[in-house]
N, C-alpha and C positions, 0 to 999 in steps of 0.2 A: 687646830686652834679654833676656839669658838669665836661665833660671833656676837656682838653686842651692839645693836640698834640706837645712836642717842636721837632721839625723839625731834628735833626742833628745829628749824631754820634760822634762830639766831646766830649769827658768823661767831661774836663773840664771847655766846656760852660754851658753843662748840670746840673753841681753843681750850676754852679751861677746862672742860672735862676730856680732850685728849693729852694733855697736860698732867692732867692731877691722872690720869689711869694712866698713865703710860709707861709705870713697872708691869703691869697685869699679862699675863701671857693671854692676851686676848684681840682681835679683830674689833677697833671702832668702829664703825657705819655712819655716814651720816643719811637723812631719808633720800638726797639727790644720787647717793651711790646705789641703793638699794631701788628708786629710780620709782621713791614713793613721794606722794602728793599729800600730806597733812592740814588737811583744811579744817579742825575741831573747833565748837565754839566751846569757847572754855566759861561755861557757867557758873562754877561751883563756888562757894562761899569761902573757902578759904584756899590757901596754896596748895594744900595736899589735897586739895579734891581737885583743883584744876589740873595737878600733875597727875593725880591717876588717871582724870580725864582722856590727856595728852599720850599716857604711856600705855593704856588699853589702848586705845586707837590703834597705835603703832605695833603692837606687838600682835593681834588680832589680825591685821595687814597684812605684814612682814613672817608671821611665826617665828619670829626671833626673841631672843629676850629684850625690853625695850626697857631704854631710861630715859625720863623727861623730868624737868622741872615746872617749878612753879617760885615765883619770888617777888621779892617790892621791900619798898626803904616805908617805913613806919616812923611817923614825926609826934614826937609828943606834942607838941605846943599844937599840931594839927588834930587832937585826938587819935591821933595812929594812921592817920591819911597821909600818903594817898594807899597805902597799903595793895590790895588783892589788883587795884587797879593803876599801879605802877607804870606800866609800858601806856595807859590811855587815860592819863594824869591830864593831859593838853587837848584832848581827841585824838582820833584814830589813826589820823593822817599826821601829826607831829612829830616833830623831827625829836631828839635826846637833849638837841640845845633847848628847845621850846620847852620843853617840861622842867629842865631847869631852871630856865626862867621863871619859869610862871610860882614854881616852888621860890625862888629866893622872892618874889614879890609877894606871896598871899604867907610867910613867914616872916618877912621884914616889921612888920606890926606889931609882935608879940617881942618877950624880951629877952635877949641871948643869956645863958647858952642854949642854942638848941639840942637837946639828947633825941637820938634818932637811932633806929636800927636797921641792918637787911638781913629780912630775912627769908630763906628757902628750905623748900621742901621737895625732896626728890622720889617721884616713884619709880619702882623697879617692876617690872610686871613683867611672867613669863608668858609664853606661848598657852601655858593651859590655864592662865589668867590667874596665875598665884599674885598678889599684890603684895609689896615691905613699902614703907613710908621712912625718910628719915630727916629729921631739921636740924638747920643750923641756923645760929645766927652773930653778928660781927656788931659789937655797938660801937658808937661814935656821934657827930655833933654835924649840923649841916653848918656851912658857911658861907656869907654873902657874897663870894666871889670866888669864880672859877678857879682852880690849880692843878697842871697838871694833864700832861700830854696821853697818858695811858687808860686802857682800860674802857669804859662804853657806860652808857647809862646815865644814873646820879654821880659816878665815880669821882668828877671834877670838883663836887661841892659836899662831900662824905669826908668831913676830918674826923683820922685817925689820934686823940691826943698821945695814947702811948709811941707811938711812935711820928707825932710831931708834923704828919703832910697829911694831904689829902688822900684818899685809894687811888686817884688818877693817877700819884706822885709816886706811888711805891713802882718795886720792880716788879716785872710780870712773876719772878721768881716768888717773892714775898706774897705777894697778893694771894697766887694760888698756895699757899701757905696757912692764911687768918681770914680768906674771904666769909662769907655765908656759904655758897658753892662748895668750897674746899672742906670748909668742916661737915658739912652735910655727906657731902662724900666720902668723907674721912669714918664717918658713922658707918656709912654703905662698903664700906671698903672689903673687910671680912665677909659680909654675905655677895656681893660678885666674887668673891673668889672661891667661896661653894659652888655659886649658880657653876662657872668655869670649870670646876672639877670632876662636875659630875659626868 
């Protein structure tokens, strides 16, 4: 069975990518199993550079094949902020509540609805630093008020219109279904399962 490396220390990107791969005849890792220390500054101008950033790292570390992301909610009425700088919308040390706050306060000004997007980029990079890119993205409307037990991030204040909640509200089932994540993935799907065959 191969191994496959997911790049990142977040808990809850971590669930949804052994989730969404979890038909794959393949070994996830996350970097605490492989008993690696990812400390990258992630510079680059847009998601997919921050993700190859992240997944050369790991995969140059490790010699494994490594998958990282890169992602962030895009507000029209914002210009498309907070976009590449999503996780450090509040500073560095802010909690996921705090940036949603700060988002329903510096968006309350302008005039509903708000159209918003998230969206992600995922790199795959092997050991001999082949590099695949692939994005997804999930539109929706942000809303002045929290809904919704599930999920991590913007998820509480990201309404879904077609299906009527917020992403906090849906099920983990659904979510990894139509998220940004899941379709990115879903892209990626067919080429890990080359990398795996070979």
């Amino acid at each position: 069975m191969k191994d496959i490396l997911i790049a990142t220390n977040n808990q809850g990107k971590i669930k949804e990518f052994l989730v969404i791969l979890n038909s794959l005849d393949v070994r996830l890792l996350t970097l605490k199993e492989v008993g690696l220390i990812l400390d990258v500054e992630e510079n680059g101008d847009s998601y997919e550079k921050n993700a190859i950033i992240k997944a050369t790292a790991a995969a140059r570390l490790s010699r494994l094949v490594s998958i990282a992301d890169d992602s962030g909610l895009e507000v029209d009425a914002l210009g498309g902020a907070p976009g590449i700088y999503s996780a450090r919308y509040a500073g560095t040390s802010a909690t996921d509540k705090d940036r949603r706050m700060k988002m329903i306060e510096e968006i309350k000004s302008h005039q509903a609805p708000y159209p918003a997007r998230f969206r992600c980029s995922i790199a795959i990079v092997t050991p001999d630093q082949t590099i695949k890119t692939f994005t997804g993205t999930c539109e929706g409307q942000i809303i002045l008020e929290e809904r919704g037990e599930h999920g991590f991030g913007y998820d509480p204040i990201f309404f879904l219109p077609e299906h009527s909640c917020t992403m906090a509200e849906l099920s983990p089932e659904i979510k990894n279904q139509i998220s940004h994540r899941a379709r990115a993935i879903s892209l990626a799907f067919d080429y890990i399962k080359s990398l795996i065959q070979k």
